[in-house]
C-alpha positions as CSV (number, residue, x, y, z in Angstrom):
1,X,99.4,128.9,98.4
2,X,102.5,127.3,97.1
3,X,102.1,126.9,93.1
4,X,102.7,123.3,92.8
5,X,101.6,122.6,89.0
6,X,103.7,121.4,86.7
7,X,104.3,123.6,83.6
8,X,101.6,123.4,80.4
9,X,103.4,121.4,77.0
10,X,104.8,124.1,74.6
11,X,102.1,123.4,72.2
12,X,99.2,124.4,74.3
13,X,101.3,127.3,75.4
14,X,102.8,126.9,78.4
15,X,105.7,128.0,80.0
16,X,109.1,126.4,80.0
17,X,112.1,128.3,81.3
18,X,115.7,127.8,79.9
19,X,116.0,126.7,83.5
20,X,113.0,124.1,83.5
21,X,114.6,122.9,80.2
22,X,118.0,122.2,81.5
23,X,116.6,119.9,84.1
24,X,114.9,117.8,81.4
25,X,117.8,117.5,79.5
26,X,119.8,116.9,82.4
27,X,118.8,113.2,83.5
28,X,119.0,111.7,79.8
29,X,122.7,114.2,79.6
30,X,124.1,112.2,82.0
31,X,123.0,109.0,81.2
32,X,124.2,108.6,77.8
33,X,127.2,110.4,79.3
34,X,128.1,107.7,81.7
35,X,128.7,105.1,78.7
36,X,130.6,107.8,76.4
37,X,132.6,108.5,79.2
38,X,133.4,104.6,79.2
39,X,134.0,104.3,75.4
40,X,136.4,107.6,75.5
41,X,138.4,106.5,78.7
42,X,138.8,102.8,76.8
43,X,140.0,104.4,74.1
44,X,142.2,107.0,75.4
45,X,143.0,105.3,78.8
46,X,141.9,102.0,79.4
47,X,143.3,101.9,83.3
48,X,141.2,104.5,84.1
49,X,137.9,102.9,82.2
50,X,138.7,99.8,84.2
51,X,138.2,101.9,87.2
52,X,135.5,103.6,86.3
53,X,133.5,99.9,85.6
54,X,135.3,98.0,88.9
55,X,134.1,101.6,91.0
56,X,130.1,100.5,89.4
57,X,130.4,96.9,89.8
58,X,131.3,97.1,93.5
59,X,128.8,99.6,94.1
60,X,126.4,97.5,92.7
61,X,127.7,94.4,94.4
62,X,127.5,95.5,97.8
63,X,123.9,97.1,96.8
64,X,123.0,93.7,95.8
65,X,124.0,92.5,99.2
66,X,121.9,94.9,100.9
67,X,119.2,94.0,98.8
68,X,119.1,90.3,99.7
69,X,119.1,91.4,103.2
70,X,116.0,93.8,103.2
71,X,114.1,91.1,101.2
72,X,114.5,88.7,103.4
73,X,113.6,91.0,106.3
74,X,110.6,92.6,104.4
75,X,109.4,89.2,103.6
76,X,109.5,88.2,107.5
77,X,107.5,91.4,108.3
78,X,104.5,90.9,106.1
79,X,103.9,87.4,107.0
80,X,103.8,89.0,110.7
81,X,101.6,92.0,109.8
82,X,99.7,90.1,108.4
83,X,98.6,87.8,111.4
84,X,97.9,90.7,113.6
85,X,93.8,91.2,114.3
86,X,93.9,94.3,113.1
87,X,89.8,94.9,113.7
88,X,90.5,93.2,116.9
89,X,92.9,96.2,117.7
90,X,90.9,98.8,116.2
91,X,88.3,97.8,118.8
92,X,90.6,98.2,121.6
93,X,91.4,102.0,120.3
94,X,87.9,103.0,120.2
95,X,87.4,103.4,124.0
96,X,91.3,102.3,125.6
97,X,90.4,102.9,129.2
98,X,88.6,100.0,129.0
99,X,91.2,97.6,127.8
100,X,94.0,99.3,129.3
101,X,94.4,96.9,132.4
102,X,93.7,94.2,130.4
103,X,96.5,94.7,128.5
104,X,99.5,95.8,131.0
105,X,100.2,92.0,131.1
106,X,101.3,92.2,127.4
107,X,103.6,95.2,127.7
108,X,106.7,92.8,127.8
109,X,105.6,90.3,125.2
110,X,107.6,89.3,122.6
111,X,104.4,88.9,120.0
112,X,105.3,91.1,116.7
113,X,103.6,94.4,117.4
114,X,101.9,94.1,120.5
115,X,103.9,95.8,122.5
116,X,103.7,98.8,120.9
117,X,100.2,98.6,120.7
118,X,99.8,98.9,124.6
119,X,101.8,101.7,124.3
120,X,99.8,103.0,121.5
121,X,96.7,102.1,124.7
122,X,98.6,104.1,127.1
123,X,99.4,107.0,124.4
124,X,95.7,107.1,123.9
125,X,94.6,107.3,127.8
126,X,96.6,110.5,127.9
127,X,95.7,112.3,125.1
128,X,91.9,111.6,126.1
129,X,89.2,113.1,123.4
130,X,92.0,114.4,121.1
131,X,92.2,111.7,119.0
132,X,89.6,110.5,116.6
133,X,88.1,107.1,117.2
134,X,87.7,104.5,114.7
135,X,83.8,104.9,114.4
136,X,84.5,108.3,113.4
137,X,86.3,107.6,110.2
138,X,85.4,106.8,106.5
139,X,87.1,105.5,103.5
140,X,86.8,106.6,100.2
141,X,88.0,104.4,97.1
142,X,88.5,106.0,93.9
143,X,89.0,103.0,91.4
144,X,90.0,104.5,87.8
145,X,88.6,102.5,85.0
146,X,89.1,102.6,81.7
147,X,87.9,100.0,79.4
148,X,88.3,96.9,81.9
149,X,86.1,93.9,81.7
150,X,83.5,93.2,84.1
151,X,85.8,90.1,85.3
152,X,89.0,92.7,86.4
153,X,86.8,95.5,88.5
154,X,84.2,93.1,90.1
155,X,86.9,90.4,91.5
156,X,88.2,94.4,93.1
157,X,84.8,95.2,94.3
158,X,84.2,91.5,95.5
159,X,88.0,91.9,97.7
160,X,87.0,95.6,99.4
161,X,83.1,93.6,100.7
162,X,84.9,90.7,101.9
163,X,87.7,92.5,103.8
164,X,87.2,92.5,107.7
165,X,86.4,96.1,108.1
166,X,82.7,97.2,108.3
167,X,82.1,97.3,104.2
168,X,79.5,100.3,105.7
169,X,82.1,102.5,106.1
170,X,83.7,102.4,102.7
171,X,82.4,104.8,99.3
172,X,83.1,103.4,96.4
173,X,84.2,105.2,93.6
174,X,84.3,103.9,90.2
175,X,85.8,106.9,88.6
176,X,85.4,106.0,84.7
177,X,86.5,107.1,81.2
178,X,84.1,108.8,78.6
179,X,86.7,107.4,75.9
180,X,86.3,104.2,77.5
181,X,82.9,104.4,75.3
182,X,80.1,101.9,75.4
183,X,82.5,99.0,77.0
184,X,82.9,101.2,80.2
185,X,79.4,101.9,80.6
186,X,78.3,98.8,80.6
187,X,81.0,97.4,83.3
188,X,79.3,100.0,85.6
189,X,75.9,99.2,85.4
190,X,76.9,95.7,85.9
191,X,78.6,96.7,88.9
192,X,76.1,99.0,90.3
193,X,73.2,96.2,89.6
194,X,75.6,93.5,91.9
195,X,77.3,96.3,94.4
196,X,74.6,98.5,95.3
197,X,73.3,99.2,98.5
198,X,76.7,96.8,99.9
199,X,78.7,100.1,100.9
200,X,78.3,103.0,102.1
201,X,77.5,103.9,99.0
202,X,78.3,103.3,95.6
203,X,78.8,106.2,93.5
204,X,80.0,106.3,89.5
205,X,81.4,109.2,87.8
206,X,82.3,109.6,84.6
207,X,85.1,111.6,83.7
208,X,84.8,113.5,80.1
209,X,87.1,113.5,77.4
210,X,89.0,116.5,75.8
211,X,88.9,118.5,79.4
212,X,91.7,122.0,78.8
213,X,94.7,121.7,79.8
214,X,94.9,118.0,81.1
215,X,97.2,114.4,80.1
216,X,94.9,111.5,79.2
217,X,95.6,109.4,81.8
218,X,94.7,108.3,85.4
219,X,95.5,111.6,87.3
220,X,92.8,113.7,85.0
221,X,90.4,110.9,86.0
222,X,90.8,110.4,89.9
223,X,91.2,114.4,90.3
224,X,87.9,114.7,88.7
225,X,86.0,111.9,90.4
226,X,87.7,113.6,93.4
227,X,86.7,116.6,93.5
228,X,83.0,115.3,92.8
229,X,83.7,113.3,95.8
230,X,84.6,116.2,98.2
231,X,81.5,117.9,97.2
232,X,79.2,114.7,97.8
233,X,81.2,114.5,101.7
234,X,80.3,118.2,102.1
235,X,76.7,117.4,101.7
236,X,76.1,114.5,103.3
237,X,77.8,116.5,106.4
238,X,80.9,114.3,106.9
239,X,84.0,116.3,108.1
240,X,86.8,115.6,105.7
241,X,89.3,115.2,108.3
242,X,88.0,112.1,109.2
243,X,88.0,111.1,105.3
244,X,91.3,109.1,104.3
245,X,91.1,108.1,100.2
246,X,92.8,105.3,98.7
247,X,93.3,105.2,95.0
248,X,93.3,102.3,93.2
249,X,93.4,100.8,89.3
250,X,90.4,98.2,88.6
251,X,93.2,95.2,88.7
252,X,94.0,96.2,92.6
253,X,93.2,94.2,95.2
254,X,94.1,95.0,98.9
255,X,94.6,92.3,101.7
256,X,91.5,91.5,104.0
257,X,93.3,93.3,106.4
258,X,94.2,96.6,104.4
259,X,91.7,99.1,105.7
260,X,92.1,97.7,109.2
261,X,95.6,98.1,109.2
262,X,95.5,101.7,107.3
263,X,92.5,102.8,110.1
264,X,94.7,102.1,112.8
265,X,98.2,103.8,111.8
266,X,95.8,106.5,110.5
267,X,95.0,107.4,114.5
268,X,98.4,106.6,115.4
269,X,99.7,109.4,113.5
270,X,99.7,112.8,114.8
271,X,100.6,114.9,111.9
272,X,98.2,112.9,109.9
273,X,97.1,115.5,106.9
274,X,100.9,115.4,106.5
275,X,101.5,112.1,105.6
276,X,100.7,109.3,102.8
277,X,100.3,105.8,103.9
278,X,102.0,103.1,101.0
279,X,101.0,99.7,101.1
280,X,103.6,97.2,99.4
281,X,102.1,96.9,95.7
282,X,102.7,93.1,94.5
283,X,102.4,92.2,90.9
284,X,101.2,88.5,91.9
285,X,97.2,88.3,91.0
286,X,97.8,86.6,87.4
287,X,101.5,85.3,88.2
288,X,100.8,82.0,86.8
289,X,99.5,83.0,84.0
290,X,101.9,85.8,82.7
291,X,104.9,85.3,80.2
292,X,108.1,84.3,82.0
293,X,110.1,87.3,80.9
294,X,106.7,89.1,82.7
295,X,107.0,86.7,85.9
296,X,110.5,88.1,86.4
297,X,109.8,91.7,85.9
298,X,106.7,91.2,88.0
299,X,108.6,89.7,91.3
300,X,111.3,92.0,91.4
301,X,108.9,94.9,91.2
302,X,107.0,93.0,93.9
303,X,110.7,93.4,95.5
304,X,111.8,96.5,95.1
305,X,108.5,98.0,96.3
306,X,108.7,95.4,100.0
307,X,112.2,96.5,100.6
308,X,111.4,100.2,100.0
309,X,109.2,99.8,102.7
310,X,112.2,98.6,104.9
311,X,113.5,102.2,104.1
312,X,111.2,104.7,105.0
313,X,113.2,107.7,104.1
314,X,113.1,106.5,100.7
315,X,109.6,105.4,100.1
316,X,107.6,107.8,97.5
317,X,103.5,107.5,96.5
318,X,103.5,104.1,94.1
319,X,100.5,102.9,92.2
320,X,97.6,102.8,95.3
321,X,98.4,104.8,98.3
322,X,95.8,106.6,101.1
323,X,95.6,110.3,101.6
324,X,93.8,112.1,103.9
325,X,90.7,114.0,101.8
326,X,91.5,117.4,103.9
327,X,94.8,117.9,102.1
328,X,93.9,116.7,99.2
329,X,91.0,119.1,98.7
330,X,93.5,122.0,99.8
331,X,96.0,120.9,97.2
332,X,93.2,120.1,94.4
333,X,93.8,116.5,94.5
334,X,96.3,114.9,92.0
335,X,98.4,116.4,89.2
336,X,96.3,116.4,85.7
337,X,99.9,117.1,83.7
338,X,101.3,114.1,84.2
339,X,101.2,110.3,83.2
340,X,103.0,109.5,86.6
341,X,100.5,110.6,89.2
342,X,101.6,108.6,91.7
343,X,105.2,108.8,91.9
344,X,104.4,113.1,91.2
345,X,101.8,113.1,93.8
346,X,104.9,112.8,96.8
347,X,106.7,115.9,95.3
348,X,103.3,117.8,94.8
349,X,102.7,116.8,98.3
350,X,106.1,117.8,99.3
351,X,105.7,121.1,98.0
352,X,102.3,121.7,99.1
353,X,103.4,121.0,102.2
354,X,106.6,123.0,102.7
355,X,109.0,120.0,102.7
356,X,106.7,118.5,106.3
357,X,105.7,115.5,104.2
358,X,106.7,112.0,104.7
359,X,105.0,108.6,103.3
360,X,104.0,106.1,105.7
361,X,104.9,102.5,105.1
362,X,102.0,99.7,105.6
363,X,103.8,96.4,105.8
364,X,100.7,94.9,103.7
365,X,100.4,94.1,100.4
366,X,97.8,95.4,97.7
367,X,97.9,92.6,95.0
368,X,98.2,93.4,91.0
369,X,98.2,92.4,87.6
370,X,101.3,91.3,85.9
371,X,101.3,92.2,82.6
372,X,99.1,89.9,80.2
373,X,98.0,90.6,77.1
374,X,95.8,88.9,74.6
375,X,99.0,87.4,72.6
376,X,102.6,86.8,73.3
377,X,104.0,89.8,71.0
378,X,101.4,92.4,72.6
379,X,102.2,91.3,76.2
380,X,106.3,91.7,75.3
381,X,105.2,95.5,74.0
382,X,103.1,96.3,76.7
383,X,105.6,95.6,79.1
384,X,107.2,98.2,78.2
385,X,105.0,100.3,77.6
386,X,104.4,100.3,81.5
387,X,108.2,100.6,81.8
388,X,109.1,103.2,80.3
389,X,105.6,105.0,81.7
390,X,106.9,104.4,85.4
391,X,110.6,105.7,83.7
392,X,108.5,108.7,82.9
393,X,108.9,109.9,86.5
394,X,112.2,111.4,85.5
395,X,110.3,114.3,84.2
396,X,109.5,115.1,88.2
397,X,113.9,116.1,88.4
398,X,112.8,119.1,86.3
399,X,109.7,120.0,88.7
400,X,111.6,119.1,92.1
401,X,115.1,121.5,90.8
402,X,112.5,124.3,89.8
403,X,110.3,124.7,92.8
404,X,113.7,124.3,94.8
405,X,115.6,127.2,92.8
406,X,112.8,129.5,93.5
407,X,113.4,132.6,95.3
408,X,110.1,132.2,98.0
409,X,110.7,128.2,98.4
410,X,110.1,127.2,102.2
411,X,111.3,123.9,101.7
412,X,115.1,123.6,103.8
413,X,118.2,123.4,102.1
414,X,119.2,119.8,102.6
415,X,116.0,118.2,103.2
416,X,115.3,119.6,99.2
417,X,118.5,118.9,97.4
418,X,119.0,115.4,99.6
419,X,115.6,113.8,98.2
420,X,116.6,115.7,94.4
421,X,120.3,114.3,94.0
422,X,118.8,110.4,95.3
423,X,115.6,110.9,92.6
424,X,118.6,112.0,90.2
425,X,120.7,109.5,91.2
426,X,117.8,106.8,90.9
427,X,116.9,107.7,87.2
428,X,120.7,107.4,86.0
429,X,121.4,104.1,87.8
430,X,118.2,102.4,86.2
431,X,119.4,103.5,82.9
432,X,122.7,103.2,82.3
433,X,124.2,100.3,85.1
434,X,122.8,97.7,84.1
435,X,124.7,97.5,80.5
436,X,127.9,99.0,82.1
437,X,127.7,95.6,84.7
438,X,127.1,93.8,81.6
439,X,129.7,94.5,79.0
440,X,131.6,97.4,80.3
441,X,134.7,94.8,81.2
442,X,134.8,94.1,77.9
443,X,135.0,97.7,76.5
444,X,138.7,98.8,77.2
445,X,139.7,95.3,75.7
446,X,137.8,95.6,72.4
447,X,138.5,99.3,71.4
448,X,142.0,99.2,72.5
449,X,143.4,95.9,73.1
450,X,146.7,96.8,72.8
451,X,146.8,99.4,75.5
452,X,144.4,96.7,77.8
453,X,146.9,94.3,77.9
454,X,149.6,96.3,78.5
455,X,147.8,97.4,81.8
456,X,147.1,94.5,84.4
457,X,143.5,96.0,85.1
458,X,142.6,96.2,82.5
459,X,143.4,92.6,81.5
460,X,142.3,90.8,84.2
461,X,139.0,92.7,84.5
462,X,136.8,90.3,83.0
463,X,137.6,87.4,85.1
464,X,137.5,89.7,88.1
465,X,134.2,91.3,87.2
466,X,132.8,87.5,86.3
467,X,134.4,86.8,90.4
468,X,132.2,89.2,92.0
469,X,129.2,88.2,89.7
470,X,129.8,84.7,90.5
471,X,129.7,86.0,94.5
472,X,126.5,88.2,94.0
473,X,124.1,85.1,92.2
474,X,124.1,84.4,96.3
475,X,121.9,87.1,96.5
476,X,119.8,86.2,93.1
477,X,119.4,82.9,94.8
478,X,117.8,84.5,97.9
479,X,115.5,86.1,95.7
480,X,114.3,83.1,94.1
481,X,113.6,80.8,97.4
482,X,111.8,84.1,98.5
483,X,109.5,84.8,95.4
484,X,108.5,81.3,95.9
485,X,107.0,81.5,99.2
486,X,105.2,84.5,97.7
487,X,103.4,82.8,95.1
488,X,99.4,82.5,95.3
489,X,98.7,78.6,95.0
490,X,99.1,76.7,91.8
491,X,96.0,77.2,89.3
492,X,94.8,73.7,89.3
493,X,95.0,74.3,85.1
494,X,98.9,74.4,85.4
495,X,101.0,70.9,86.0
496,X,103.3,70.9,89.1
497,X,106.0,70.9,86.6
498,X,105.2,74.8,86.0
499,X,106.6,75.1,89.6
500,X,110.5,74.6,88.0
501,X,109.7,77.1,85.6
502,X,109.2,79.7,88.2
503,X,112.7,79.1,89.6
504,X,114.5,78.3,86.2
505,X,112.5,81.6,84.6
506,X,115.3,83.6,87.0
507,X,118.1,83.0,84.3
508,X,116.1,85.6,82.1
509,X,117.1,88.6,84.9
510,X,119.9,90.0,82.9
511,X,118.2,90.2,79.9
512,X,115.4,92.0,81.4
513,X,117.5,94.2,82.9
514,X,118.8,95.2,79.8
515,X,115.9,95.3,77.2
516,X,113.5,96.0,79.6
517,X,114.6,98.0,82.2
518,X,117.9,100.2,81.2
519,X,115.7,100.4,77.2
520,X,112.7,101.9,79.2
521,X,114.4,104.2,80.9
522,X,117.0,105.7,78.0
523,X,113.5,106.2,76.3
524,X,111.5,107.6,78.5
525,X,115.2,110.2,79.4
526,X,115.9,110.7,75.6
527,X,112.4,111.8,74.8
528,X,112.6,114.4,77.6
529,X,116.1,115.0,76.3
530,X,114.2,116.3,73.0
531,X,111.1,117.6,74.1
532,X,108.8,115.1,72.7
533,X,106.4,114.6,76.0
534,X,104.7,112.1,76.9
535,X,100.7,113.4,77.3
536,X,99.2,110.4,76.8
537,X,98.9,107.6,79.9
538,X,99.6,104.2,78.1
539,X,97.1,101.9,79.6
540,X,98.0,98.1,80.4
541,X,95.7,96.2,78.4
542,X,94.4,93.6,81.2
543,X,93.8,90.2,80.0
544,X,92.3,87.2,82.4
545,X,92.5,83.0,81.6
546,X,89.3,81.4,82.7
């Protein structure tokens, strides 16, 4: 099999190449390269600096453009997935000879979705037996908890029983820290004592500290709790194949209509032990509640993750995704090396896999925490904390560049080094854009004014820069009349007035973008840069207002 495990840390002894090590350094290199190449060009030759910024701001311009467009348009599609009976459906595909005829009138309706599904029908009448019906499958739902109240997991617990699919046919895991001490324990036997017996089953499993050779975070803990998992499946007779597992933290809560919607593209899809399904992950649970500079942070996230769903050939494992349980048992679950399982689990896949891996989009959304803490100042730090945790998925450049340097890869040319230079090219545009958009106008002019206004470019930048800025709060606007239809209603706590601060809260984007965002990501590249790892996973302290 394919060795797909990221390299131990120096200190326990493990194995870095000169190789490995250039790929570290590289993402961090050419970060804080792309600002000292601004500062030298200003100084030496402010034309070409003023190039070099007008070249950025465009890009980013007609970026921005795009991105108004796919919001708009990922928006439209989860209202619509959202209507669709997807139970309704799901009966239909158990025995589609039956409602095959009854369904030929609604090959030529216009009704989002349903014409595919009769085709899906017709699919299914040819194929016969070889498919697997929806009474044949199980879910399993690995929950990682860590110190979480009672309030956070059992409102989770309380949204998988009250979905529309048969709570029967969902096991529950609560996979839970030993570190988490006396806290944790006590959230799961309250859990078990108001949960039991209302799944398929219920099972807790505690995952113990100080294991060799693993991070402290979430992928130690849901590897462990899966492979416990596997073993309880083998002996209650279940074939795997018919297993799909969706990971979850104790904050996530999928739509009613999430293990509906996942059942049915799960049949759908031939090559499905290839494949991840990604539902759209949106920070909205506690929206009203959060810190505005959190508010902002936590829409655009919500976003990013609904257009990246408009772009399948870009979408990678985020925060909860589904996995069949046969692949996962055949590549030992999810990486314990790593504080970014999730965005690492698509390149371990992809390995694993030799390159015949894709993630699944589900047009549905899986609602989450923004970040709240128990005061003002901790909720500002944990922020980002989280940010520059999900900026830790730079270290995956080194792991991607060294499996696809390797003498026995199986993985094709361009279908490798296409998905490294965008997860390159991702990593340096969070980082170092944002300021260049920012002040780089200004840069030429300040460290050598006399050459800048000498040089017609160079002059006039600013004002043409502040132009196109001026063009692209079009698109800002678009996101703020979308976030608002994405709201969850008004705590009754909360005046309407609280309403204008979700729309005025927007002027705070730029700011973010800067101390949050670009600051996250120079520190999570700089520390790879030197070495210092990151082996610890940060939790986000959850907080809830009764």
């Amino acid at each position: 099999m394919t060795d797909i495990e990221i390299p131990l840390f120096k200190k326990r002894n493990g194995k870095r190449t000169r190789r490995y090590r250039f790929f570290e350094i590289l993402p961090g290199a050419l970060s804080i390269g792309a600002i000292v190449i601004l500062i030298v060009l200003s100084i030496l030759v402010p034309i070409w600096a003023s190039v070099y910024v007008l070249t950025i701001v465009l890009f980013m311009f007609v970026r921005a453009v795009g991105i108004a467009f796919r919001t708009i348009q990922g928006r439209v599609i989860l209202r619509k997935t959202e209507k669709i009976d997807w139970s309704k459906w799901l009966t239909e595909l158990e025995n589609p000879t039956k409602f095959i005829e009854k369904r030929q009138k609604d090959l030529h309706s216009r009704r989002f979705g349903l014409h595919q599904h009769v085709l899906n029908l017709q699919h299914l009448c040819e194929t016969k037996n070889e498919f697997p019906r929806p009474s044949q499958i199980y879910h399993g739902v690995i929950i990682a908890l860590y110190n979480e109240s009672y309030d956070i997991l059992g409102s989770t617990l309380a949204t998988l029983y009250e979905s529309d699919y048969d709570p029967k046919r969902l096991f529950v895991v609560i996979a839970y820290e030993q570190r988490g001490g006396e806290a944790a324990k006590q959230t799961v036997a309250s859990v078990r004592k108001d949960y039991e017996g209302k799944f398929a089953d219920l099972l807790t499993i505690e995952h113990p500290d100080n294991i060799p050779d693993e991070v402290i975070g979430k992928g130690s803990n849901i590897t462990f709790a899966g492979r416990h998992f596997a073993e309880y499946i083998k002996n209650k007779k279940i074939n795997p194949d018919d297993v799909i597992i969706t990971t979850l933290d104790c904050d996530n809560r999928p739509h009613a209509k999430y293990f509906s919607y996942l059942t049915y593209e799960w049949i759908m899809t031939p090559n499905r032990q290839r494949v991840a399904f990604q539902p759209i992950a949106l920070f909205t649970n506690n929206i009203w509640d959060a810190p505005a500079p959190m508010r902002v942070i936590a829409v655009s996230n919500s976003f990013w993750n609904m257009i990246s769903t408009m772009r399948p050939h870009m979408l990678r494992n985020f925060a909860s995704h589904a996995q069949g349980l046969s692949v996962l048992i055949g590549m030992n679950f999810w990486s314990t090396r790593t504080i970014v399982e999730d965005g690492h689990q698509y390149w371990r896949s992809f390995f694993y896999l030799d390159g015949d891996y894709e993630v699944i989009p589900l047009r549905i959304g899986v609602g989450q925490d923004a970040v709240l803490s128990k005061t003002y100042r901790k909720t500002l730090k944990a922020q980002f904390v989280q940010l520059r945790r999900w900026a830790y998925g730079a270290s995956d450049i080194a792991y991607v560049a060294n499996n696809l340097l390797k003498k026995d890869r199986k993985v094709g040319f361009f279908t490798g080094w296409s998905r490294f230079f965008r997860l390159l090219e991702a990593h340096l545009t969070q980082a170092c854009i944002a300021p260049i958009v920012a002040i780089g106008a200004w840069v030429p002019l300040y460290l050598n004014s006399e050459a800048a206004h000498r040089t017609i470019i160079a002059n006039d930048l600013p004002l043409v820069v502040a132009q196109i800025q001026q063009i692209a709060i079009i698109g800002l606007m678009v996101t703020v009349c979308v976030s608002v239809t994405m709201l969850p209603p008004r705590p009754k706590r909360y005046k309407k007035s609280k309403g204008i601060m979700m729309i005025l809260q927007w002027i705070l984007m730029p700011i973010n973008a800067i101390a949050y965002s670009s600051a996250s990501a120079y520190t999570a590249q700089f520390r790879l840069l030197l070495g210092k790892y990151i082996e610890k996973f940060d939790v986000t302290e959850k907080a809830i207002k009764k």
